[in-house]
C-alpha positions as a Markdown table, in Angstrom:
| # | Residue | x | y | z |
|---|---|---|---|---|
| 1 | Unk | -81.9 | 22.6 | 30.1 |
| 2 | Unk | -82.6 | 26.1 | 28.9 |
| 3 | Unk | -82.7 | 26.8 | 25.5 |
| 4 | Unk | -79.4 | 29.9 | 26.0 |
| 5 | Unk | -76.4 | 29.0 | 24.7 |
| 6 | Unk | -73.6 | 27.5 | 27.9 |
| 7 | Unk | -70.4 | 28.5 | 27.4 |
| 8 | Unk | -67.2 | 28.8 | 29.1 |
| 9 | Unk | -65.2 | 32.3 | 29.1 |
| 10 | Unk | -62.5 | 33.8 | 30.6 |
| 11 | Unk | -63.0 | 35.6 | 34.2 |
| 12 | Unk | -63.5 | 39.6 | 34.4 |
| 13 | Unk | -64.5 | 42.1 | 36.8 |
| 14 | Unk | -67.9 | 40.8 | 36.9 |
| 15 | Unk | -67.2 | 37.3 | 37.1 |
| 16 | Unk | -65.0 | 38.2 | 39.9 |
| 17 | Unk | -67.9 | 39.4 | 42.0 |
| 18 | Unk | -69.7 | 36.3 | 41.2 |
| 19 | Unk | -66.8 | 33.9 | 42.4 |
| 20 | Unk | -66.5 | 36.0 | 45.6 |
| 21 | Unk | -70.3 | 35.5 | 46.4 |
| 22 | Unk | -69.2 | 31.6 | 46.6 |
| 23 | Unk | -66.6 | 32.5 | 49.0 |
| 24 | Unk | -68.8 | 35.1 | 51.2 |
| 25 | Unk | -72.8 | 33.3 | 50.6 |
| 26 | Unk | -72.9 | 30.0 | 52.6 |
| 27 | Unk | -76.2 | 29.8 | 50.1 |
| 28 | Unk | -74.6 | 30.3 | 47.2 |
| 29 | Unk | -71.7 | 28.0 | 47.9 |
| 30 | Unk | -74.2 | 24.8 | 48.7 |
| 31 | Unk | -73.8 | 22.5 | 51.4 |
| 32 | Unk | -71.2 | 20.9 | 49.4 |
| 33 | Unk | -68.9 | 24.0 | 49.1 |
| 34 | Unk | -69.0 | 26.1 | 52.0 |
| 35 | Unk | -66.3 | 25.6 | 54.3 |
| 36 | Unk | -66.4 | 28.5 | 56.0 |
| 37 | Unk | -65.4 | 32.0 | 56.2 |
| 38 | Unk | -62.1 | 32.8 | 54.2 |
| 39 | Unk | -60.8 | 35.5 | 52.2 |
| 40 | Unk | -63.0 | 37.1 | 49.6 |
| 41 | Unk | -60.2 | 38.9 | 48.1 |
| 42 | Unk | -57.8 | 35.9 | 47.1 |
| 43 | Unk | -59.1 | 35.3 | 43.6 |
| 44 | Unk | -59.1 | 39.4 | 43.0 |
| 45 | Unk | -55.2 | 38.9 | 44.0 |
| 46 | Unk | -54.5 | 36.2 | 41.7 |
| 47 | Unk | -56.5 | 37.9 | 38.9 |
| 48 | Unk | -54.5 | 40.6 | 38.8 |
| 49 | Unk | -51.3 | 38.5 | 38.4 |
| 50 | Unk | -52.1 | 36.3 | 35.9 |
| 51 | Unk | -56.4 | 36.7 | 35.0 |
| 52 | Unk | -56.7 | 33.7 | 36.7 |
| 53 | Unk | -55.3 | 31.4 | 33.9 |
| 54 | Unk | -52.1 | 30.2 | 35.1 |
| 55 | Unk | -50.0 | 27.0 | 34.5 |
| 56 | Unk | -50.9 | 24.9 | 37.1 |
| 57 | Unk | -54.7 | 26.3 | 38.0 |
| 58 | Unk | -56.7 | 28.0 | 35.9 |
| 59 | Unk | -60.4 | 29.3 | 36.4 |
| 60 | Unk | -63.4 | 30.1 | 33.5 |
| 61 | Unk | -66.8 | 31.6 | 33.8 |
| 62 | Unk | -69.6 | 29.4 | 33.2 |
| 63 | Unk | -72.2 | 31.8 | 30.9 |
| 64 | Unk | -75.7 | 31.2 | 30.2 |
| 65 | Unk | -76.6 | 33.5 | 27.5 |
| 66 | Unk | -74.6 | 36.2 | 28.7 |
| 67 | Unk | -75.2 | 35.8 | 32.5 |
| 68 | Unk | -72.9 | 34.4 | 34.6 |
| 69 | Unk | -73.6 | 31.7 | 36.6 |
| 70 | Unk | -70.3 | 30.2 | 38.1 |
| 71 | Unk | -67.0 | 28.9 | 37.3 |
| 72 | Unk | -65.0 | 25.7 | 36.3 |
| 73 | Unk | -61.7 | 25.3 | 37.6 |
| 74 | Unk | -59.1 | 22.7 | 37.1 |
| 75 | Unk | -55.4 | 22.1 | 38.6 |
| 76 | Unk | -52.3 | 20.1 | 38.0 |
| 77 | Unk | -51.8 | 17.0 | 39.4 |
| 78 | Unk | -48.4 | 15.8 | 39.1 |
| 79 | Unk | -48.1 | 11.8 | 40.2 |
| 80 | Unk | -44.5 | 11.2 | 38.3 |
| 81 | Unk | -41.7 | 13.1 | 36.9 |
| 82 | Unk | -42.7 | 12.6 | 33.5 |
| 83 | Unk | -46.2 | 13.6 | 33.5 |
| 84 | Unk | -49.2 | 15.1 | 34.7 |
| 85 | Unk | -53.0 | 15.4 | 34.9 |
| 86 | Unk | -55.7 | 17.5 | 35.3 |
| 87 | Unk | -58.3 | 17.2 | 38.1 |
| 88 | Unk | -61.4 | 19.3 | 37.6 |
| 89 | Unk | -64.4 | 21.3 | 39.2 |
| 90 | Unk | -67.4 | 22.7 | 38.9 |
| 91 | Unk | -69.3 | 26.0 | 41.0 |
| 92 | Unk | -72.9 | 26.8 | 39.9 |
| 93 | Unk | -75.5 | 29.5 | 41.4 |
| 94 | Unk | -78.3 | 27.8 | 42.9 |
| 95 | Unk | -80.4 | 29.4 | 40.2 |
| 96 | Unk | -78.4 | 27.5 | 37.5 |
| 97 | Unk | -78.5 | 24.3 | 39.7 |
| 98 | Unk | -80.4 | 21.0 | 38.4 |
| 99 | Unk | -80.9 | 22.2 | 34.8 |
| 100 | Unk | -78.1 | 20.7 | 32.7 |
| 101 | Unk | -75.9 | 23.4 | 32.7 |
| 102 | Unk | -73.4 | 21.6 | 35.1 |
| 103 | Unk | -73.0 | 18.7 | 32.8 |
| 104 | Unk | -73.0 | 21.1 | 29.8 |
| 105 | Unk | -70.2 | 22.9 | 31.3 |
| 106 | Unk | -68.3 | 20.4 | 32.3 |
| 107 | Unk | -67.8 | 18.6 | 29.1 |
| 108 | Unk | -67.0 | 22.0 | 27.5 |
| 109 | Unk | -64.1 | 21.8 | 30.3 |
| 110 | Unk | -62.8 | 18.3 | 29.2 |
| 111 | Unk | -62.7 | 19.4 | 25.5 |
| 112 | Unk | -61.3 | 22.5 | 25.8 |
| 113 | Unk | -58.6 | 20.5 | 28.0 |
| 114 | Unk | -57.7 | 18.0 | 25.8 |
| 115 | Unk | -57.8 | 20.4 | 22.7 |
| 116 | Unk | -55.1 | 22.8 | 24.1 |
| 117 | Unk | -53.2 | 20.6 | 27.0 |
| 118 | Unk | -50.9 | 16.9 | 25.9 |
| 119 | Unk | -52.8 | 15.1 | 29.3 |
| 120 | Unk | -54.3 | 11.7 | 29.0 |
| 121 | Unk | -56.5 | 12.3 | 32.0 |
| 122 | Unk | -58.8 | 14.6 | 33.5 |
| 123 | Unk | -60.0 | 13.8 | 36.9 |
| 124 | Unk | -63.3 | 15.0 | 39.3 |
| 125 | Unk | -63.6 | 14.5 | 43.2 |
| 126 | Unk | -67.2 | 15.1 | 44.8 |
| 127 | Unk | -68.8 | 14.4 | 48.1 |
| 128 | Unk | -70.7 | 10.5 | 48.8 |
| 129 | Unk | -73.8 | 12.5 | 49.0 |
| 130 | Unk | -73.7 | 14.8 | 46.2 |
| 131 | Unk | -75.8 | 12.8 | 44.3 |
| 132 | Unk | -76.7 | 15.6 | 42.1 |
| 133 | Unk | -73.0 | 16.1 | 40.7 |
| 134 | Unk | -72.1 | 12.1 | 40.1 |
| 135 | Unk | -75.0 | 11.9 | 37.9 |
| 136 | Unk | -73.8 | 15.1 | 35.9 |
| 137 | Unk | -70.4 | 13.7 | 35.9 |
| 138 | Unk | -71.7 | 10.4 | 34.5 |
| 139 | Unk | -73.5 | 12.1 | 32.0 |
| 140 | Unk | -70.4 | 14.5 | 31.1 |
| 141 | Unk | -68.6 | 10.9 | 30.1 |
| 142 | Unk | -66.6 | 10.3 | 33.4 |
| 143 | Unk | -66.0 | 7.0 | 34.9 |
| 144 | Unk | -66.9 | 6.6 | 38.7 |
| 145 | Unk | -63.4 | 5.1 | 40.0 |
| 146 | Unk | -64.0 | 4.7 | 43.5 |
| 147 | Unk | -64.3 | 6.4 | 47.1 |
| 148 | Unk | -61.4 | 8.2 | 49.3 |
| 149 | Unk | -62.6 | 7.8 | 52.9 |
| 150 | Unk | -62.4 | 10.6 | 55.1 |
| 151 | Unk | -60.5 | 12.3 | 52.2 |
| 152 | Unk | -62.2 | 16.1 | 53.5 |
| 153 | Unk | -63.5 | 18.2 | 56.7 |
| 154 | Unk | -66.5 | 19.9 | 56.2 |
| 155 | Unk | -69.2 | 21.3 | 58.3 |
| 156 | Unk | -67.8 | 19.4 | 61.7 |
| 157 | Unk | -67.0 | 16.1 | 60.1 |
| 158 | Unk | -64.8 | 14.2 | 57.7 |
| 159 | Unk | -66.4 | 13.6 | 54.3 |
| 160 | Unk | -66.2 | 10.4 | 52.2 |
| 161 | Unk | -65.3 | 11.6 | 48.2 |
| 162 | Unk | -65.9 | 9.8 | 45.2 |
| 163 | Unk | -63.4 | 9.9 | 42.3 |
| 164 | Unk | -64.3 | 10.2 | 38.2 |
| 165 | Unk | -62.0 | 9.9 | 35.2 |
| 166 | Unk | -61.8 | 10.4 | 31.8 |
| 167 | Unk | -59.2 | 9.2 | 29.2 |
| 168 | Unk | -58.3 | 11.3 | 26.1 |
| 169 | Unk | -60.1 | 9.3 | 23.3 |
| 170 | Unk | -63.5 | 8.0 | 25.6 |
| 171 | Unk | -66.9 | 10.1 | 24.5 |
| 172 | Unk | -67.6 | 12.9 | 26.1 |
């Protein structure tokens, strides 16, 4: 891992053209991101509501140093009337790919969660074959919980997922 500081700040103007390249750069997305064509514009729309930290999903720039190099995002999951989780993600340049900075950021995510948020849970989906992210969630602490068949459509096929966890009070 490089020897810059990771850290996770809150999106503006110029992380907003970063995000946009994810949405715009089949390259930049990965083979495990890019669905497609969509709107450029939709995170520019919700930043100007709420700077894209709202109550149920929230986004932060991943910063090396002082460049930035992608975004975590996290959402709420609601699976009773009395309570809720969080379920997680991670976006990285290919330049910042394979270096530790995933796994770095990603437990700066899960502390920063259960710092400032009551949840017992925080929760990660990824692709079968993104081999590369299961290890950096395994090394960020999570627990591999199982596989969703067919659980998403990408690239003309239906993707297996795999599922992590972890509980307020496991290391991170």
């Amino acid at each position: 891992m490089s020897s810059e500081t990771i850290s996770l700040r809150p999106v503006d103007e110029g992380g907003l053209a970063v995000m946009e390249r994810f949405l715009s750069d089949p390259e930049a997305a990965s083979e495990f991101q890019w669905y497609g064509w969509s709107d450029a514009r939709r995170w520019r729309r919700q930043w100007s509501e709420d700077r894209l930290l709202g109550a149920d999903r929230s986004y932060l720039m991943v910063v090396l140093g002082e460049e930035r190099v992608g975004f975590v995002a996290w959402r709420k999951v609601t699976p009773t009337p009395t309570c809720h989780y969080w379920n997680m993600g991670i976006t990285l340049l290919p330049e910042a790919r394979g270096k530790g900075i995933g796994t770095e950021a990603q437990r700066q995510l899960v502390r920063y969660l259960f710092a400032h948020t009551l949840v017992m849970r925080v929760e990660a989906d990824t692709e079968v074959e993104n081999l590369a992210e299961q290890r950096a969630l395994e090394k960020a602490g999570f627990t591999r919980e199982g596989v969703l068949r067919s659980v998403a459509y990408r690239d003309g096929r239906w993707r297996d997922g795999v599922r992590y966890s972890i509980l307020r009070g496991e290391p991170i």
